[in-house]
N, C-alpha and C positions, 0 to 999 in steps of 0.2 A: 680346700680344693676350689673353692667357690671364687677365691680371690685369684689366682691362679687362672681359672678357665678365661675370668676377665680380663686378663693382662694382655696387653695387644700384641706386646715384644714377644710374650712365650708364644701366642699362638701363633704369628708366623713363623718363629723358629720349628716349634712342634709340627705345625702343615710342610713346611719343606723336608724337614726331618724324616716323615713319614714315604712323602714322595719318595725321597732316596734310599731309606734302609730298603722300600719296596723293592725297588729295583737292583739294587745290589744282592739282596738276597735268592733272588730271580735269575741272575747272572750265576751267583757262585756255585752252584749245583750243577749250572747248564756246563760252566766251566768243568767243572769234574767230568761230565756226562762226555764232554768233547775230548778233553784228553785220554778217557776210556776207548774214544774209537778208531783210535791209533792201533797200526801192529803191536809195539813195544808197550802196551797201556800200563805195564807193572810202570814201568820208568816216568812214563808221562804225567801218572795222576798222582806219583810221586813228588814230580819237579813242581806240581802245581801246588801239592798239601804242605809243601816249602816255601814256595814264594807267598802261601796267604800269610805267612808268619812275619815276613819280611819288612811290610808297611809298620807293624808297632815295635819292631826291634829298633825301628829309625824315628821313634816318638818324639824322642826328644831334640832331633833337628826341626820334626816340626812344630812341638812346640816354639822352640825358639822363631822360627820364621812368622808362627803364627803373633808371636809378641815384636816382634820386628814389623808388622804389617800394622800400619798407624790406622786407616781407618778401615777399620773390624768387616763392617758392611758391606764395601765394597769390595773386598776378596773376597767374599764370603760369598758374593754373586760368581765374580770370576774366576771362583776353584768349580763351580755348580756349572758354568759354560764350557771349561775347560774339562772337566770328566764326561760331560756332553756330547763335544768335540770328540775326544778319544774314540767313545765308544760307537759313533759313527764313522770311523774310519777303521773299526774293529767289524764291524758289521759289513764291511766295502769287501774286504781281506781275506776273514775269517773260513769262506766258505772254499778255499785251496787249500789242502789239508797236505802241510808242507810241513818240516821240521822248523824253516826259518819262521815260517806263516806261524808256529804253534807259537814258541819263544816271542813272537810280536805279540800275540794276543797273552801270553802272559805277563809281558813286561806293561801290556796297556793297563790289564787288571790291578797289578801291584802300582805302577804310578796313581790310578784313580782312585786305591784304597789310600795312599800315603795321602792323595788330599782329603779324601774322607776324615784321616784323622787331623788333619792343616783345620779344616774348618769346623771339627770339635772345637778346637783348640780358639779356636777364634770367636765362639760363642759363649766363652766361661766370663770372659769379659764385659759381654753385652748382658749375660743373664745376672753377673753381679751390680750391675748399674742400674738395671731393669728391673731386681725384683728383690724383694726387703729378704733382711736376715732370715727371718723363719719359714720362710718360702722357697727357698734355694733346693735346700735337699729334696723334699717333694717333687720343684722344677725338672733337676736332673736325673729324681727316679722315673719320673714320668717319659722322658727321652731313652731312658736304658730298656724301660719296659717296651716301647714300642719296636726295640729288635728283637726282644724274646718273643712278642706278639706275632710279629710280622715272617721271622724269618721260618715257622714250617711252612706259613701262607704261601709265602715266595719260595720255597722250596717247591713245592706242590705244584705251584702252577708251570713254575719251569721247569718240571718234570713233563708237565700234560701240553707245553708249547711243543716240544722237542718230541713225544710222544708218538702227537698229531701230525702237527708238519714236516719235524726231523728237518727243520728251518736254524741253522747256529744263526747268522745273520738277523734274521728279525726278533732273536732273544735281544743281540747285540740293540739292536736299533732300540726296542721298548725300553731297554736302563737308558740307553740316549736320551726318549721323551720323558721317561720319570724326572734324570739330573735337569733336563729343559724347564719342566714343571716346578722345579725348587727352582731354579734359580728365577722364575717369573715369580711365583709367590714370594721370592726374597728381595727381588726388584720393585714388586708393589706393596710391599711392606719395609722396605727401606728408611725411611723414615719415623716407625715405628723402634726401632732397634740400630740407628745411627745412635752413639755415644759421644760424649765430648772429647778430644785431647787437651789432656791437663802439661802444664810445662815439664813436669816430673817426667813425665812417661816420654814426652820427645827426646828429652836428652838419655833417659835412662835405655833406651833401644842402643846408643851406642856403646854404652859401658858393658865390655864384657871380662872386667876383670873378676877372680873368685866367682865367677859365674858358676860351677860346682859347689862350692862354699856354700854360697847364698842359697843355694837349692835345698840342697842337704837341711840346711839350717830351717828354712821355711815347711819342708817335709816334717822335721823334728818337731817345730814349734805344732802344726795342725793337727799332729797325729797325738802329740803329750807322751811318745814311745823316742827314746835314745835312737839315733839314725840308725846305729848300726844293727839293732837289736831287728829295730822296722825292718830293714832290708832282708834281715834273717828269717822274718816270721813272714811275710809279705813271699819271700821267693820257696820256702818249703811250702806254705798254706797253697800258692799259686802250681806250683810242679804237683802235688797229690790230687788239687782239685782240676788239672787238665787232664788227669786218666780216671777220673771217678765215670764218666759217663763209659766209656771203654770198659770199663772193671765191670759194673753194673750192667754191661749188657753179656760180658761174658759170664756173670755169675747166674745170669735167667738163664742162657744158652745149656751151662752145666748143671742145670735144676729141673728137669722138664716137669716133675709131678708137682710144686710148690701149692698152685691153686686146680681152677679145674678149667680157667681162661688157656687159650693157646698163648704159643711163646710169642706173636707178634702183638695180641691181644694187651698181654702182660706189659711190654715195653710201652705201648703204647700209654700206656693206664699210669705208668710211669715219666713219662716226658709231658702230658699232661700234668701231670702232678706239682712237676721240674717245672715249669713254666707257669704254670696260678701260683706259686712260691715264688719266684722271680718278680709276676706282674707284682702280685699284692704288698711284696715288699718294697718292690720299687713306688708305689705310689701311693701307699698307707700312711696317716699320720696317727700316729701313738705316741700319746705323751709319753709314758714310762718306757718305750722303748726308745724313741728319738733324743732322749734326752740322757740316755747313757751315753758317756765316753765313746772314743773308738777304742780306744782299749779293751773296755767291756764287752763290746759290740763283735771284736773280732775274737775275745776269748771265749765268747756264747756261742758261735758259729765253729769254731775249730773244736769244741767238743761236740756238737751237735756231728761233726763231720768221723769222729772219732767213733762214737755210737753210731755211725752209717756202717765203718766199717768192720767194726766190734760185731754187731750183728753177723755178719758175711760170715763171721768166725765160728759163734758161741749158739747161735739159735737157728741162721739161715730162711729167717719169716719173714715170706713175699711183703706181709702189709704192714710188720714194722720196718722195710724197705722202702715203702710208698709213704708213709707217714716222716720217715726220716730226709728222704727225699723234699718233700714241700717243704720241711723244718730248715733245712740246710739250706736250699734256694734261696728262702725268706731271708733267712740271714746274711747268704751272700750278699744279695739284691741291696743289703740295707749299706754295706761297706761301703761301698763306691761313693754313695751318694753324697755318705754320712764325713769322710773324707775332702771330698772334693766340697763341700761347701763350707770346711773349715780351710781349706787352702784359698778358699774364694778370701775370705774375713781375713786370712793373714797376710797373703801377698798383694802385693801392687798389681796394677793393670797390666804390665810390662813385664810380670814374672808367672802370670799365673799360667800362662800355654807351658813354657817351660818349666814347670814342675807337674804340671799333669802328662808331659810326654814323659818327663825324665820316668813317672809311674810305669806309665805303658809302653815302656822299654825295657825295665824291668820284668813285668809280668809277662812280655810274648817272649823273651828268651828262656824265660823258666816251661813254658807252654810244651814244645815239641821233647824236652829235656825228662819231663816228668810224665807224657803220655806214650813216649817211646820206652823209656827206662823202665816202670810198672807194669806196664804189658807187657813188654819183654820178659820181665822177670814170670809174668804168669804162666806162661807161655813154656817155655824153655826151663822155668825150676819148678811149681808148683803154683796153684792160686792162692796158698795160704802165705807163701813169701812173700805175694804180694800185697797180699792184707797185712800183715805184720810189720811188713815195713810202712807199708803209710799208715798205719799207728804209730810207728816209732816215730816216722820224722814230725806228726803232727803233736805228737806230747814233747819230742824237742822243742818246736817252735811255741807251745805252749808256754814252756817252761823258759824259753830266754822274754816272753813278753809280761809273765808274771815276775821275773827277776826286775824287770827293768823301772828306772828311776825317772820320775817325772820330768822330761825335757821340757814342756810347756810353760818358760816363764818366763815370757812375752819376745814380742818380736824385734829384738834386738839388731837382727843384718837388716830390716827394712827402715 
């Protein structure tokens, strides 16, 4: 961690980083809060908990623009100006509480999240140039943690802006100065995290032949999982784990006597839990775990996930819920990283935005599919349907990644 805190390029990506998850998470609460104080609020906060989904179904356009964008740096300021801009003429707007006025401010949200993810995309580049192999994953856990960190903070406070003032406009204006605030820290650290253009990478922006092919192939080669088996295991694991937090709060809902804590007490004690499992995983370095496979790594987690909801089943025990819980986060926490820094080592500068969208395209379509579907089933058939079914699909998806045959040998499309 020690090499890491020194590294100039991480720290101004991390300090801008922080500025903007701030303020995004700040926003998206207020945003729910405003579409609530409409007549129609079922419809409204409806259209809104659709359109957050909207920016990572479209991942992999911006990957691709993000590898199409030759020098890294300087978009990277001018997606941080340009979310700026927006959300200052969202904050001008915002306070006519019109249908058309609503739809502006949602389409401003979903454009400023689409570049949110443009300039992920744009930093996998700078942080693979910038920071040696063993360093990577730690790097990028360290940026995941700071939205699990940040986003009850910025919940909270823009709960207590809107509270007090009942101000939409000046929520609008503070994500404005936070994106302000990155993109100056990105401008005076520019020079820090400017990378070189190698010949490869100019002309490879225009070839977009097998552009799927190549992706696919470079997803295969990082993960050492057959694409198609990935896709299988990656979108069931993704769809059971978008309604677990849903499940879990209906399962305390249906449990009142479990401890001797109240039911908000309880959740709470639980999302805490969910989040020190996120951070620690995101930014821990353990030999013997870092150093498993992602293979390994995702079949340690999808049982860890299966015993969350095997319990719901078989015992129903608030603190093997809370222990299962930090187990499970952990493991999450560790995928992303563990992944994305093997896609870092296999692909070129030029390929790497589009294959981490093609990812987070993937997973925000399986998102609304598996938190509506599971709840629904709870709901409407039983709660044990729906624990039994996401054990079913998680021992399926188990079982086509234990099947699967070592794709990892070598990087043959780059």
């Amino acid at each position: 961690m020690q090499s890491i805190i020194k590294n100039k390029a991480v720290l101004t990506l991390t300090s801008a980083n922080v500025a903007e998850t701030f303020g995004v998470s700040i926003f998206n609460i207020i945003l729910l809060t405003y579409a609530k104080s409409f007549p129609n609020s079922t419809i409204m906060v409806s259209i809104v908990s659709v359109a957050t989904v909207i920016p990572g179904v479209f991942g992999f356009l911006a990957g691709r623009m993000a590898d199409s964008s030759l020098n890294k740096s300087r978009y990277l300021i001018i997606a941080k100006l340009a979310q700026a801009v927006m959300y200052i003429i969202l904050g001008l707007v915002i306070t006519r509480k019109t249908a058309f006025i609503f739809f502006i401010v949602v389409l401003v949200n979903v454009l400023s999240d689409f570049l949110g993810n443009y300039s992920s995309d744009l930093r996998l580049p700078i942080i693979k140039n910038k920071v040696g192999d063993d360093d990577r994953q730690q790097v990028i856990g360290l940026n995941q943690s700071i939205s699990a960190l940040l986003a009850p903070i910025g919940q909270s406070l823009g709960i207590a802006i809107i509270g007090i003032t009942h101000d939409y406009a000046l929520a609008g204006f503070i994500n404005a100065i936070t994106f302000l605030i990155a993109a100056i820290i990105l401008y005076y650290g520019r020079n820090r995290i400017d990378i070189p253009l190698n010949h490869r990478e100019k002309k490879a922006v225009q070839d977009k032949k097998n552009l799927l092919k190549k992706t696919m192939g470079i997803l295969g080669q990082s993960t050492g999982i057959n694409v198609m088996q990935l896709l299988v295991t990656v979108l069931l694991v993704n769809g059971v784990g978008a309604s677990m937090d849903a499940l879990v709060n209906l399962f305390l809902l249906n449990h009142e006597h479990l401890t001797f804590m109240p039911f908000s007490v309880e959740i709470l004690v639980v999302n805490i839990l969910y989040i020190l499992g996120m951070v620690s995983g995101s930014i821990s370095k353990i030999s013997i775990i870092d150093k498993l496979s992602f293979k390994a790594t995702m079949g340690a987690t999808i049982i860890l996930m299966i015993l969350l909801f095997a319990n719901f089943v078989m015992t129903a025990n608030y603190w093997i819920l809370v222990v299962m819980m930090f187990l499970t986060s952990f493991g999450l926490a560790k995928i992303n990283p563990k992944i994305m820094a093997e896609i870092m080592k296999m692909a070129d500068d030029d390929m790497i935005g589009t294959v981490s969208g093609t990812l987070e395209s993937l997973v925000s379509v399986t998102i609304p599919i598996g938190s509506i579907g599971l709840v629904l089933l709870y709901n409407v058939v039983s709660p044990a349907s729906s624990y039994y079914t996401s054990i079913g699909l998680l021992l399926i998806s188990l079982l086509v990644l234990v099947t699967n045959k070592d794709s990892k040998k070598g990087n043959s499309e780059n």
